[in-house]
CHARMM internal coordinates of N, CA and C (Angstrom, degrees):
IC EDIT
DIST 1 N 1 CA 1.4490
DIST 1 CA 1 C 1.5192
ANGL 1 N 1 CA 1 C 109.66
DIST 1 C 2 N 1.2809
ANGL 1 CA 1 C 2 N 119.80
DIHE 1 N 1 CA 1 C 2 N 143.78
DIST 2 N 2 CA 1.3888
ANGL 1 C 2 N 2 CA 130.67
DIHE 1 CA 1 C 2 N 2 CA 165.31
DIST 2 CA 2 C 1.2970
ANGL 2 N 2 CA 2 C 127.47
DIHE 1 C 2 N 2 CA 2 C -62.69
DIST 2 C 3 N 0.9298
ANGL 2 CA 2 C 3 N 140.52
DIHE 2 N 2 CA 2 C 3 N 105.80
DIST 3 N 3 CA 1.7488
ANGL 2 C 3 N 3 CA 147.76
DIHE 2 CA 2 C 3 N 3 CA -160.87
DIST 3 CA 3 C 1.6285
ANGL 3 N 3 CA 3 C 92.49
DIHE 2 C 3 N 3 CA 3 C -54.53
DIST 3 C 4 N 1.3532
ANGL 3 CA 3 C 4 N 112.23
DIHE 3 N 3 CA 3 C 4 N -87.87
DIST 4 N 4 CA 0.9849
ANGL 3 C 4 N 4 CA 146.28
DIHE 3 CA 3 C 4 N 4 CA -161.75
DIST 4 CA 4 C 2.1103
ANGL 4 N 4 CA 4 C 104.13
DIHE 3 C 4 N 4 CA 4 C -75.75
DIST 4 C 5 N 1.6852
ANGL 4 CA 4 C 5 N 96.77
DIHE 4 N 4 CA 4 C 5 N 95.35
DIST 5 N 5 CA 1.6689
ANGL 4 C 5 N 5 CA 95.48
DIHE 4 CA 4 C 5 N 5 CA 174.35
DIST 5 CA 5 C 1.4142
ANGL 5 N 5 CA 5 C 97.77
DIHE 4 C 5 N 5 CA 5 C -115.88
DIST 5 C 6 N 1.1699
ANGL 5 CA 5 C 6 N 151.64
DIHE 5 N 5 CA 5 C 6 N 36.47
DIST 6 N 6 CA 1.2994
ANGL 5 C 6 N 6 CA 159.29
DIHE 5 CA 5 C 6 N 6 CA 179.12
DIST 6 CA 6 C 1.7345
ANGL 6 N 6 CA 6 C 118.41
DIHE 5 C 6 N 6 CA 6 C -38.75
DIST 6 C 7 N 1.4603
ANGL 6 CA 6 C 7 N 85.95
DIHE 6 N 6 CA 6 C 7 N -85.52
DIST 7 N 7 CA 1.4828
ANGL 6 C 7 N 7 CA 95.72
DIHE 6 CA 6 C 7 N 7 CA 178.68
DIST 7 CA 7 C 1.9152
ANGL 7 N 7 CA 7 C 102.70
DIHE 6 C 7 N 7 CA 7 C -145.17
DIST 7 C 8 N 1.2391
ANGL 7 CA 7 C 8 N 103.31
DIHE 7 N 7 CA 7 C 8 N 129.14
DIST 8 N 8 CA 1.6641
ANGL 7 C 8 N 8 CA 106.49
DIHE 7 CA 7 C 8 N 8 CA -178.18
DIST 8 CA 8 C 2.0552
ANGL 8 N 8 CA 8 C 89.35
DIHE 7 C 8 N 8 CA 8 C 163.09
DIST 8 C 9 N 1.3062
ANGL 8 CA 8 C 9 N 90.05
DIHE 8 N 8 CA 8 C 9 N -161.00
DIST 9 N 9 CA 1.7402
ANGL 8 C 9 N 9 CA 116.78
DIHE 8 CA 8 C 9 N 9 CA -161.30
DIST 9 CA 9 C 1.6835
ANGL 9 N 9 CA 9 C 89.87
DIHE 8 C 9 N 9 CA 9 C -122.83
DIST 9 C 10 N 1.7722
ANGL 9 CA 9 C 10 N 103.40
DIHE 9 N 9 CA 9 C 10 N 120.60
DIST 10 N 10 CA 1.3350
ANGL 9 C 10 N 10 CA 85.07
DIHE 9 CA 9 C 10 N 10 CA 163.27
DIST 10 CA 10 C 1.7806
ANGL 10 N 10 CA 10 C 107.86
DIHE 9 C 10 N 10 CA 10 C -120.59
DIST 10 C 11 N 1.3406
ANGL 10 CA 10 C 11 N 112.47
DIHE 10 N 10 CA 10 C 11 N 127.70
DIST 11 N 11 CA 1.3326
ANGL 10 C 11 N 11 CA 120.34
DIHE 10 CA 10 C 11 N 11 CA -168.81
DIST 11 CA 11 C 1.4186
ANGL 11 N 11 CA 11 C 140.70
DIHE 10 C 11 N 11 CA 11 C -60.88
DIST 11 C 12 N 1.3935
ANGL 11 CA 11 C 12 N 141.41
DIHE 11 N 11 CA 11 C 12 N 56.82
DIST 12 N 12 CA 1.2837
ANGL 11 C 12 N 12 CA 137.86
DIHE 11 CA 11 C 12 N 12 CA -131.32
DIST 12 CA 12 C 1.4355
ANGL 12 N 12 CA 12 C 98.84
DIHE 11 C 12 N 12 CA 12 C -96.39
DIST 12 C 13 N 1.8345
ANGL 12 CA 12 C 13 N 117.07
DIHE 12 N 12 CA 12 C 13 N 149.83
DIST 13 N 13 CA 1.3176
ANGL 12 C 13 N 13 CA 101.69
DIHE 12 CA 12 C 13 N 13 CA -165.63
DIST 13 CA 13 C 1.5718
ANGL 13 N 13 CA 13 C 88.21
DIHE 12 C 13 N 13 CA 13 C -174.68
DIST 13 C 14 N 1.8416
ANGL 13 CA 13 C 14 N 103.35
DIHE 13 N 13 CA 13 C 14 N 118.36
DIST 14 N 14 CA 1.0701
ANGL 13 C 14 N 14 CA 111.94
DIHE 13 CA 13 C 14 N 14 CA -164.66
DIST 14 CA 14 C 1.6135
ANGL 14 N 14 CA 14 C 111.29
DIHE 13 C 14 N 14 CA 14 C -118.37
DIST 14 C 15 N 1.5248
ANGL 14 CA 14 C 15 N 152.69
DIHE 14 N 14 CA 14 C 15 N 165.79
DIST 15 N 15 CA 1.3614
ANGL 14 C 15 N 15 CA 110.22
DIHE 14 CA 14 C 15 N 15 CA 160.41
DIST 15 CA 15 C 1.2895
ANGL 15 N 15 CA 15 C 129.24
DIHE 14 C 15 N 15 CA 15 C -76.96
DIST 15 C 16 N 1.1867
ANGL 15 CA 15 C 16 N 119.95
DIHE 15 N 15 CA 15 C 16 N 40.55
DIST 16 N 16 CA 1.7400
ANGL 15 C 16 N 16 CA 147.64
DIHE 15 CA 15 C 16 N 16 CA 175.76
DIST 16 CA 16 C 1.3591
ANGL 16 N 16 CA 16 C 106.11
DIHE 15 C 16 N 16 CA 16 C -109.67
DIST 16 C 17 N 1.2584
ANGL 16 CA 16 C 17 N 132.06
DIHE 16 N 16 CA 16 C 17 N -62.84
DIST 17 N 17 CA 1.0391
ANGL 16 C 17 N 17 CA 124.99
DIHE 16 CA 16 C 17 N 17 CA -173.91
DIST 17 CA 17 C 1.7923
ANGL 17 N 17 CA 17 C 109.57
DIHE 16 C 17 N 17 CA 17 C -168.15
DIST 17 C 18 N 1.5205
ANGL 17 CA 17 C 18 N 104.39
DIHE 17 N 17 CA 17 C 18 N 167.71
DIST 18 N 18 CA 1.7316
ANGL 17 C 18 N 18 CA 99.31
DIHE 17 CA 17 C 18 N 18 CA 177.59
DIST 18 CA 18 C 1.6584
ANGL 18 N 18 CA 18 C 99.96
DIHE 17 C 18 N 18 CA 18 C -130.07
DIST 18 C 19 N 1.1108
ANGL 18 CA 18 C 19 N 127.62
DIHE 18 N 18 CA 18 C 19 N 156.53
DIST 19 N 19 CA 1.2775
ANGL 18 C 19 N 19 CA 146.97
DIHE 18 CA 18 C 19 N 19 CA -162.94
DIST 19 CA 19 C 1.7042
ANGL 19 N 19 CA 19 C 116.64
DIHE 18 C 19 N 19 CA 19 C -159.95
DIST 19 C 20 N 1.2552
ANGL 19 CA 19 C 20 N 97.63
DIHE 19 N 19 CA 19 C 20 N 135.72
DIST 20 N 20 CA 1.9929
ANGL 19 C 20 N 20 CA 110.12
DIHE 19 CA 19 C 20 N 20 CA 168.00
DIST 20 CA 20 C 0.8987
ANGL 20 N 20 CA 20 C 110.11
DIHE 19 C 20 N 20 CA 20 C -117.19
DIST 20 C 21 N 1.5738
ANGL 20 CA 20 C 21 N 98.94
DIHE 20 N 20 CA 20 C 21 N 126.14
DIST 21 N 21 CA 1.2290
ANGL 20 C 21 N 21 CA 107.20
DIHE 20 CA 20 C 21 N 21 CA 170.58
DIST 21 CA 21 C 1.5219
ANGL 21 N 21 CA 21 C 111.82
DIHE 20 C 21 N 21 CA 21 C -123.02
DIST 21 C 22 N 1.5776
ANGL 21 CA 21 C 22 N 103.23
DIHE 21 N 21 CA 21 C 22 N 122.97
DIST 22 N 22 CA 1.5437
ANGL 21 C 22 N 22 CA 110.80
DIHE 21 CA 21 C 22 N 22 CA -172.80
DIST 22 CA 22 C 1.5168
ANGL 22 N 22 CA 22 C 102.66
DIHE 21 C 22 N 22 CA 22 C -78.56
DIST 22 C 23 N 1.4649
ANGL 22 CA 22 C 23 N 100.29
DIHE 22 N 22 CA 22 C 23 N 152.30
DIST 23 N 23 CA 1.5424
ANGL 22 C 23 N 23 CA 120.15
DIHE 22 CA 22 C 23 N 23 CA -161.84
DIST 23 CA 23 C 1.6612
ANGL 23 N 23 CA 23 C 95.38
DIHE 22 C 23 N 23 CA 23 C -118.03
DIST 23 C 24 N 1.4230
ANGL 23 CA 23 C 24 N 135.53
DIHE 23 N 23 CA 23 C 24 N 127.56
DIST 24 N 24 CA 1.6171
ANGL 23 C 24 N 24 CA 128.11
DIHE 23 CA 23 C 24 N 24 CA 144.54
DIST 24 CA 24 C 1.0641
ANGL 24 N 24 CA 24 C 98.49
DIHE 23 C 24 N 24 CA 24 C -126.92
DIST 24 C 25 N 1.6100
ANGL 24 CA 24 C 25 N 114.07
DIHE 24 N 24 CA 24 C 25 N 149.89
DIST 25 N 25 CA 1.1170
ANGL 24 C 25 N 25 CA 115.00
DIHE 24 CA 24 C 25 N 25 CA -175.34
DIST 25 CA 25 C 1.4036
ANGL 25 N 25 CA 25 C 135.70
DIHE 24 C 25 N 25 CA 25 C 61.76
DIST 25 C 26 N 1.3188
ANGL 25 CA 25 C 26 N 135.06
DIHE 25 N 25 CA 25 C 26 N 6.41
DIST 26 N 26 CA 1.8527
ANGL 25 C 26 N 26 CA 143.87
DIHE 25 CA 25 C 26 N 26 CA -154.19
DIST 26 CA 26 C 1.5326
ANGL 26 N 26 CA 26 C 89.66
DIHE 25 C 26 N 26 CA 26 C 45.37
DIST 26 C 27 N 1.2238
ANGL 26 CA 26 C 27 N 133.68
DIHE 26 N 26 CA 26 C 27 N 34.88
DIST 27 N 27 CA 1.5606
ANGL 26 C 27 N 27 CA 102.07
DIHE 26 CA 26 C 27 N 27 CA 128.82
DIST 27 CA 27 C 2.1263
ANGL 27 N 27 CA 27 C 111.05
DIHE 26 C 27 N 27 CA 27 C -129.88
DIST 27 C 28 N 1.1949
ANGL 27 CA 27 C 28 N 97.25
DIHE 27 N 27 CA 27 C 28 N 154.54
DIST 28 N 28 CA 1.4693
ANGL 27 C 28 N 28 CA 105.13
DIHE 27 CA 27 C 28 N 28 CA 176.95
DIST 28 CA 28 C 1.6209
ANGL 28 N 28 CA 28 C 112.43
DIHE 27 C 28 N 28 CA 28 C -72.04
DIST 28 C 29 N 1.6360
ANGL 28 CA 28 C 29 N 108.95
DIHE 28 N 28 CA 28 C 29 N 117.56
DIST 29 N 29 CA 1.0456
ANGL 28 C 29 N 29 CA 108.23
DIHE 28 CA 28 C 29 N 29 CA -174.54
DIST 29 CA 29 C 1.9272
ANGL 29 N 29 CA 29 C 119.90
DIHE 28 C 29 N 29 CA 29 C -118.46
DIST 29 C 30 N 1.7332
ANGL 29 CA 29 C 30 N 103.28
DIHE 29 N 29 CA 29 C 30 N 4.42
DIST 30 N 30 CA 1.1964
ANGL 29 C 30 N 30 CA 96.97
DIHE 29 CA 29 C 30 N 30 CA 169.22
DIST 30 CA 30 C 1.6955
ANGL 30 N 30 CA 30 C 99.02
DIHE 29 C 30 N 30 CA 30 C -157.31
DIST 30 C 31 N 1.2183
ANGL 30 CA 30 C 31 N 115.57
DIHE 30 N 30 CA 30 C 31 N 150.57
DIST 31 N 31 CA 2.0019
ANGL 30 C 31 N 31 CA 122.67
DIHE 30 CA 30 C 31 N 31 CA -179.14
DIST 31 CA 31 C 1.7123
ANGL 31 N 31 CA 31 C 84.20
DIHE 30 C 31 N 31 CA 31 C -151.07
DIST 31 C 32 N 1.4747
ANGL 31 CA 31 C 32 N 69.12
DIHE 31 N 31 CA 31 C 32 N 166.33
DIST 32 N 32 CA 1.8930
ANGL 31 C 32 N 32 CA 91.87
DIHE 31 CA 31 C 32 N 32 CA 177.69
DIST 32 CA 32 C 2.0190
ANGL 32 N 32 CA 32 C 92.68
DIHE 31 C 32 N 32 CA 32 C -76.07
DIST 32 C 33 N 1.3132
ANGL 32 CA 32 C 33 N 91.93
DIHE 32 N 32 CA 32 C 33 N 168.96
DIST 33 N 33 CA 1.7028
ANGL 32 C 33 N 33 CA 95.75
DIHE 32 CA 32 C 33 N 33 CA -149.73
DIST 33 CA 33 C 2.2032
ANGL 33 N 33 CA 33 C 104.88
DIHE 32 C 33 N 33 CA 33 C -78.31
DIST 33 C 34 N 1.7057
ANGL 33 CA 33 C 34 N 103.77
DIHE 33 N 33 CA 33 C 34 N -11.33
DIST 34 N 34 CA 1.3858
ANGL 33 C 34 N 34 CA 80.75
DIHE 33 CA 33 C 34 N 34 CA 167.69
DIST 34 CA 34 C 1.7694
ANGL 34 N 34 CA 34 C 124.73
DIHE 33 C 34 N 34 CA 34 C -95.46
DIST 34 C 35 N 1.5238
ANGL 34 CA 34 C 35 N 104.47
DIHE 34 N 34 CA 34 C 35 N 15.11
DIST 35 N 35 CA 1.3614
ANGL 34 C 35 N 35 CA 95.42
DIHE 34 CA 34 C 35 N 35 CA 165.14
DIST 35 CA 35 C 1.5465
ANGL 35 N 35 CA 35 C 104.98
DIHE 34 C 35 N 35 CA 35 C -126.19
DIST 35 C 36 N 0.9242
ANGL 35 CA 35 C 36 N 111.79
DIHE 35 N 35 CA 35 C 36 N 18.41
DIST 36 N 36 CA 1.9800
ANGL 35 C 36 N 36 CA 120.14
DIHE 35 CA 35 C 36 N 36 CA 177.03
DIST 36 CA 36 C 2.0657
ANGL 36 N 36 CA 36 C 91.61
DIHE 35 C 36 N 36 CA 36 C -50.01
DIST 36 C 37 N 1.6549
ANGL 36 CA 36 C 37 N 104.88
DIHE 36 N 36 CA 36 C 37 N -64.72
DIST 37 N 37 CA 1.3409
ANGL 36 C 37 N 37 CA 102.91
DIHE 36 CA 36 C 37 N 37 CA -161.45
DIST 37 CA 37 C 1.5022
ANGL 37 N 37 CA 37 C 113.23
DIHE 36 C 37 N 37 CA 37 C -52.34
DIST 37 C 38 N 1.2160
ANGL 37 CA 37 C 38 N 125.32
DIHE 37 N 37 CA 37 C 38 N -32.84
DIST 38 N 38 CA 1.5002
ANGL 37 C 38 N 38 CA 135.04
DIHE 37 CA 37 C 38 N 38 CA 157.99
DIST 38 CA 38 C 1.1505
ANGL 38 N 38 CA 38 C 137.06
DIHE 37 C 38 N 38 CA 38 C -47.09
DIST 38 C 39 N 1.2493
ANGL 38 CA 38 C 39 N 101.43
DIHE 38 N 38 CA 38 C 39 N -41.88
DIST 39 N 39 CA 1.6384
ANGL 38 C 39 N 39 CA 122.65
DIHE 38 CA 38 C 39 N 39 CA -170.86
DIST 39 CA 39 C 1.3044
ANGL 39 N 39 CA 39 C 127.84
DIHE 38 C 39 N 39 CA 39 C -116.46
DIST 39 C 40 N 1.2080
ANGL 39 CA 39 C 40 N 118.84
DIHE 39 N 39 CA 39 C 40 N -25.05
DIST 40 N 40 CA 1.4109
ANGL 39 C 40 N 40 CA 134.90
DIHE 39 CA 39 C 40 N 40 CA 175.57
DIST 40 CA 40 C 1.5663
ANGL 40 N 40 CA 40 C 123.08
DIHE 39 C 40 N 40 CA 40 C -55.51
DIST 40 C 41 N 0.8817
ANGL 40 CA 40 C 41 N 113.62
DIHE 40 N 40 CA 40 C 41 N 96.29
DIST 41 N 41 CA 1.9036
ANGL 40 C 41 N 41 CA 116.67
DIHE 40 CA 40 C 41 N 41 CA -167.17
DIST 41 CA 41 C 0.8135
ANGL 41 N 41 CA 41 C 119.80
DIHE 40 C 41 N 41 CA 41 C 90.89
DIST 41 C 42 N 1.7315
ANGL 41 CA 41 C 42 N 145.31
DIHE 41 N 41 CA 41 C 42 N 19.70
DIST 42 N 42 CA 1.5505
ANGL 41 C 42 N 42 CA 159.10
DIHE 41 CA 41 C 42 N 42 CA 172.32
DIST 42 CA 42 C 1.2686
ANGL 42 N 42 CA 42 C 91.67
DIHE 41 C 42 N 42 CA 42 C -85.86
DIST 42 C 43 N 1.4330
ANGL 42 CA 42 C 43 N 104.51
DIHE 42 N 42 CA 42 C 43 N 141.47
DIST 43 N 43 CA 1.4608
ANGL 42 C 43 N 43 CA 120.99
DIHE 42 CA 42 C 43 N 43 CA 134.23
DIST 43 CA 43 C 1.1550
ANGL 43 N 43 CA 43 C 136.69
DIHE 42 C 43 N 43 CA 43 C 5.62
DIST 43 C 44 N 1.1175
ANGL 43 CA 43 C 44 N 170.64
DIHE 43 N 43 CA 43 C 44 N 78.53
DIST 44 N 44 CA 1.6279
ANGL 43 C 44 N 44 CA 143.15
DIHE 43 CA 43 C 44 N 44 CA -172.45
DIST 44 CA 44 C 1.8363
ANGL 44 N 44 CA 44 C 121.30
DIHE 43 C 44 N 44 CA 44 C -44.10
DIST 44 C 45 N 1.7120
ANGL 44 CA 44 C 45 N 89.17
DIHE 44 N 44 CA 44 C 45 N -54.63
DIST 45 N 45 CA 1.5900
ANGL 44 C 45 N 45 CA 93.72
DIHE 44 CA 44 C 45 N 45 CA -178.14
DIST 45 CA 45 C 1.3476
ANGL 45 N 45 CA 45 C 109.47
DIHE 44 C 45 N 45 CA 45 C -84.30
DIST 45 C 46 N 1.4899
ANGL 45 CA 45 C 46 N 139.50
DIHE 45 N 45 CA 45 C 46 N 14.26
DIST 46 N 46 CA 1.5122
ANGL 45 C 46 N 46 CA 130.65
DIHE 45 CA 45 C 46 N 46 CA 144.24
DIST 46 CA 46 C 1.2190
ANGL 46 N 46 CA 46 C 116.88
DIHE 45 C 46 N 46 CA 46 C -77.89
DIST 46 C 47 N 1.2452
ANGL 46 CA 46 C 47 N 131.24
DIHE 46 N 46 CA 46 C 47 N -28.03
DIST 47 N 47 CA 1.3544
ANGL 46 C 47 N 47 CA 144.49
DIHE 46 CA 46 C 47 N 47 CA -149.22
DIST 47 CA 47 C 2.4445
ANGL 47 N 47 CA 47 C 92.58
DIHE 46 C 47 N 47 CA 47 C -103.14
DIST 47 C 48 N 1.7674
ANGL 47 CA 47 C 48 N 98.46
DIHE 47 N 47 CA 47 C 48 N -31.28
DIST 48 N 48 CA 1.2173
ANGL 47 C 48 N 48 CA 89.94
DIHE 47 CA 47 C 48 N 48 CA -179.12
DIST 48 CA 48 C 1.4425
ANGL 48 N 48 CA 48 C 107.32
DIHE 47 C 48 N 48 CA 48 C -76.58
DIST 48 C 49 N 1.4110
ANGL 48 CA 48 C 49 N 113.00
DIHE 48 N 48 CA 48 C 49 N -38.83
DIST 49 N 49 CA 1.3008
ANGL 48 C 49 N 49 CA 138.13
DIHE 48 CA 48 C 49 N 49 CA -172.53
DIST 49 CA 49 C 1.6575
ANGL 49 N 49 CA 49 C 106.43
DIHE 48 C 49 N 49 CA 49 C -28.39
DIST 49 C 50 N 1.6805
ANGL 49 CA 49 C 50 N 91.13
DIHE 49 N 49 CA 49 C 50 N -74.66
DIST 50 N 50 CA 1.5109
ANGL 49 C 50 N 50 CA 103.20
DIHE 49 CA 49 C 50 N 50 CA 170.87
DIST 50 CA 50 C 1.3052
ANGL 50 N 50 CA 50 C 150.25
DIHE 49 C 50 N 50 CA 50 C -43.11
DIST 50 C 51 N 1.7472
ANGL 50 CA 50 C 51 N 91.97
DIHE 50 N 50 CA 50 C 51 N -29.02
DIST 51 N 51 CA 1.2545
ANGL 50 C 51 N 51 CA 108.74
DIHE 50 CA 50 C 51 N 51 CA -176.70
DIST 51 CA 51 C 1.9266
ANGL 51 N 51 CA 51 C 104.69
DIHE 50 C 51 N 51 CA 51 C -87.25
DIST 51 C 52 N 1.3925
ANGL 51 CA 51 C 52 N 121.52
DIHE 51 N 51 CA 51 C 52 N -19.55
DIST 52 N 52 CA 1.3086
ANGL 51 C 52 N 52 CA 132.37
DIHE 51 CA 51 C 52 N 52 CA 153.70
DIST 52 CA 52 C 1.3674
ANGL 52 N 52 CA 52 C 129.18
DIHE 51 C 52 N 52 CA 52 C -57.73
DIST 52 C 53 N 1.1496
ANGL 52 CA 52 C 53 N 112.36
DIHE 52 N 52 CA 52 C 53 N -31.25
DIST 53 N 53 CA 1.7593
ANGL 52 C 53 N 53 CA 131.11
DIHE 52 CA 52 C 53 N 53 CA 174.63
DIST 53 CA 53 C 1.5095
ANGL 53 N 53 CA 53 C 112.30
DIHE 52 C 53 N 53 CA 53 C -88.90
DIST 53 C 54 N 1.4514
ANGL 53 CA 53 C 54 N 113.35
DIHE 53 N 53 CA 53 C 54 N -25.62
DIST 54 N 54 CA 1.4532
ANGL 53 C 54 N 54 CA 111.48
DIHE 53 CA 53 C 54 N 54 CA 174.58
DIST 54 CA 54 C 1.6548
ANGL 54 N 54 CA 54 C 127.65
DIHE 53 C 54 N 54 CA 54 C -92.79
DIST 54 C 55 N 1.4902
ANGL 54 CA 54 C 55 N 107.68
DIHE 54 N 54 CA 54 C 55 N 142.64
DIST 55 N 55 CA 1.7444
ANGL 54 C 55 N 55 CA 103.06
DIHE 54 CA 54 C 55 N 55 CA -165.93
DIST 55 CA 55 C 1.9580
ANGL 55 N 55 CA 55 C 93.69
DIHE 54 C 55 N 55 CA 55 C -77.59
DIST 55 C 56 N 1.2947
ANGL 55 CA 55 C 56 N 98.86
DIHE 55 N 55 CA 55 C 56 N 147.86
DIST 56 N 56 CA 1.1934
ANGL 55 C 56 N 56 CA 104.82
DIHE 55 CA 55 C 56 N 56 CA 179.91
DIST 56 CA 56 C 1.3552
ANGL 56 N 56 CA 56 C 134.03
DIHE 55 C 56 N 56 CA 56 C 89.09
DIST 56 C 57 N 1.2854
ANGL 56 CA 56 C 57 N 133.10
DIHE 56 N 56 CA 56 C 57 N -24.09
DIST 57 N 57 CA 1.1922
ANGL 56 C 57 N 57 CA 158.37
DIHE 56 CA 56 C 57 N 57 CA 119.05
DIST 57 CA 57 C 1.5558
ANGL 57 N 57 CA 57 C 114.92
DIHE 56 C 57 N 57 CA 57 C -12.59
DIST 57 C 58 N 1.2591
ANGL 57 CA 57 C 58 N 114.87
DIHE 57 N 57 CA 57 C 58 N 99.60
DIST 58 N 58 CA 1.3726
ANGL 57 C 58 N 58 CA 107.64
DIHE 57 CA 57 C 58 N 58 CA 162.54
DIST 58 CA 58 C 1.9867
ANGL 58 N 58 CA 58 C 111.46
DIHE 57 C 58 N 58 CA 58 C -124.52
DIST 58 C 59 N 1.7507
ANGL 58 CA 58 C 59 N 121.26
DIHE 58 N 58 CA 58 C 59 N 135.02
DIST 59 N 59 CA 1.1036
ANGL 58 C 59 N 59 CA 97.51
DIHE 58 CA 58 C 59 N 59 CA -161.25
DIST 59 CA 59 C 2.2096
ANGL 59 N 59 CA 59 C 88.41
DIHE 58 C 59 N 59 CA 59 C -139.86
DIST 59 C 60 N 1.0932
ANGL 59 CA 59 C 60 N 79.67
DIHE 59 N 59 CA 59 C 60 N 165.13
DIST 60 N 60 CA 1.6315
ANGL 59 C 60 N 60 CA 99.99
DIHE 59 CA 59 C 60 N 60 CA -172.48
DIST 60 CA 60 C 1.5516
ANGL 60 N 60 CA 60 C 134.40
DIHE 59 C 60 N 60 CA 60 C -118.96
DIST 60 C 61 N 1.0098
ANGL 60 CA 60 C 61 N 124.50
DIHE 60 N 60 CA 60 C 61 N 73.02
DIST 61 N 61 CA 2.0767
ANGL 60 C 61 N 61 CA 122.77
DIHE 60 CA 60 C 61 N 61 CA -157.19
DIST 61 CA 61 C 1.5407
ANGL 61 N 61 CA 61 C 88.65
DIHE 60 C 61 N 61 CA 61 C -83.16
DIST 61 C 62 N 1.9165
ANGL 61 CA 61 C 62 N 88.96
DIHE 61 N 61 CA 61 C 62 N 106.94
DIST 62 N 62 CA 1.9203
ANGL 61 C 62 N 62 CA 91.39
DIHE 61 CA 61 C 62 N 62 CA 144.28
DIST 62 CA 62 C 1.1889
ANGL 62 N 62 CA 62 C 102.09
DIHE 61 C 62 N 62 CA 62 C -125.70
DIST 62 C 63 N 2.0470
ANGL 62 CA 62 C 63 N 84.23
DIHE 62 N 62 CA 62 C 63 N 133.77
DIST 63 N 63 CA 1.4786
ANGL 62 C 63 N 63 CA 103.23
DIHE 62 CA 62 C 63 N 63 CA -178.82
DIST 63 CA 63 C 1.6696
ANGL 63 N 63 CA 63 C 132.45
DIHE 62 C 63 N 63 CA 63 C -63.83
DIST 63 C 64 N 0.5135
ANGL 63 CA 63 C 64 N 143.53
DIHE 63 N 63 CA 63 C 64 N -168.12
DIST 64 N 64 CA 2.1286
ANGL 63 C 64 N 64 CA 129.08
DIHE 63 CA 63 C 64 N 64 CA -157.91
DIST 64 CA 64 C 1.7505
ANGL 64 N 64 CA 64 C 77.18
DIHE 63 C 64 N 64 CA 64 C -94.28
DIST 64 C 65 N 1.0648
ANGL 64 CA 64 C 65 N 137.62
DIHE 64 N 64 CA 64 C 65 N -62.93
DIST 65 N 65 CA 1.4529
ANGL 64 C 65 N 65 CA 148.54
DIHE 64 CA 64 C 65 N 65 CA -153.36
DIST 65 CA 65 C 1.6356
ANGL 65 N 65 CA 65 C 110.89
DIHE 64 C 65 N 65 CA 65 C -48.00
DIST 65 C 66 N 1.6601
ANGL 65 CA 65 C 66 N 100.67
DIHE 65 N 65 CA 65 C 66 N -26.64
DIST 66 N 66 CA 1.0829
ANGL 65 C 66 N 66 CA 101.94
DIHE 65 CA 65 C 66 N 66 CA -179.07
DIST 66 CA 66 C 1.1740
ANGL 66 N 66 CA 66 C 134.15
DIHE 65 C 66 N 66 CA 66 C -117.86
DIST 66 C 67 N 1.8650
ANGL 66 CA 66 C 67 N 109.22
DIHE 66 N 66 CA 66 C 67 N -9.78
DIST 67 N 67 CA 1.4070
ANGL 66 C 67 N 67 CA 122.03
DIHE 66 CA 66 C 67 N 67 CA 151.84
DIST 67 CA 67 C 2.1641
ANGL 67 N 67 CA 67 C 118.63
DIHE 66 C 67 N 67 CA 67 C -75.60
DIST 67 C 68 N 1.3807
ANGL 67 CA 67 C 68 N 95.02
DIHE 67 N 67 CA 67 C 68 N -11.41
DIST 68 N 68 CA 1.3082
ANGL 67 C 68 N 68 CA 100.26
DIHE 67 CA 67 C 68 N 68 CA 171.77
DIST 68 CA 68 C 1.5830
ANGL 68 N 68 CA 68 C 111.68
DIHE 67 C 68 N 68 CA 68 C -70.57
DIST 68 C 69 N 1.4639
ANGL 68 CA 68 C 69 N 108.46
DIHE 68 N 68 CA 68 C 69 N -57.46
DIST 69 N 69 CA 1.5443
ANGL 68 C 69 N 69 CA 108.85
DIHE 68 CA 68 C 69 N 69 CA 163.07
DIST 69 CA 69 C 1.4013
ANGL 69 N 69 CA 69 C 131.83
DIHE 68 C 69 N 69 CA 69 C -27.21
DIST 69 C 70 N 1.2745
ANGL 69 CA 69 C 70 N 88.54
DIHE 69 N 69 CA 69 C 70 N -53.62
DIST 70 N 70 CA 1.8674
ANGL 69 C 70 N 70 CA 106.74
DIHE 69 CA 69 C 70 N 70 CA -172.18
DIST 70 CA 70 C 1.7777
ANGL 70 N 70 CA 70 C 103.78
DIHE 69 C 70 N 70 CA 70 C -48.06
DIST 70 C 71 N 1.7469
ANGL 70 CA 70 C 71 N 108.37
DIHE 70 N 70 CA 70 C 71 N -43.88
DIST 71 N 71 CA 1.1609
ANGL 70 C 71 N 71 CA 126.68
DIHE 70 CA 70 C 71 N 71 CA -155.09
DIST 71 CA 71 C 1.7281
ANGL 71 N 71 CA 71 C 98.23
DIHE 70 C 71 N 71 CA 71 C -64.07
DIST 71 C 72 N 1.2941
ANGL 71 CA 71 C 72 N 108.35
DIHE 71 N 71 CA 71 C 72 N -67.76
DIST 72 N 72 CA 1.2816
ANGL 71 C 72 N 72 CA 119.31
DIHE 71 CA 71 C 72 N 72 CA 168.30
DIST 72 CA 72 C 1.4569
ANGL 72 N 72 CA 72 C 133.60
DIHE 71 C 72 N 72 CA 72 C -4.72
END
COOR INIT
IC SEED 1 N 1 CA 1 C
IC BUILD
């Protein structure tokens, strides 16, 4: 598990589909709109949690610090 879910994108990615979900604060405050109703105002680290406990699920935390870079 990721210590630190603060603020960043955490990457969820299933062979169904992949989705970001932006993180401020450890809670998720924006996804593309068919997992908004799911995800929208959770936790970060429940939402990572799950995605660790589930088969098939593979997921990715970049922290804001380092998708900000990228931007640059």
């Amino acid at each position: 598990m990721v210590e630190d879910l603060e603020n960043g994108l955490i990457w969820w990615s299933t062979d169904r589909a992949t989705v970001g979900l932006v993180v401020r604060d450890g809670v998720v405050v924006e996804t593309a709109p068919y997992a908004r109703r799911w995800a929208q105002g959770r936790d970060a680290r429940e939402i990572y949690r799950k995605g660790e406990r589930q088969e098939g699920v593979a997921l990715v935390w970049v922290p804001a610090a380092e998708a900000e870079a990228e931007q640059a």
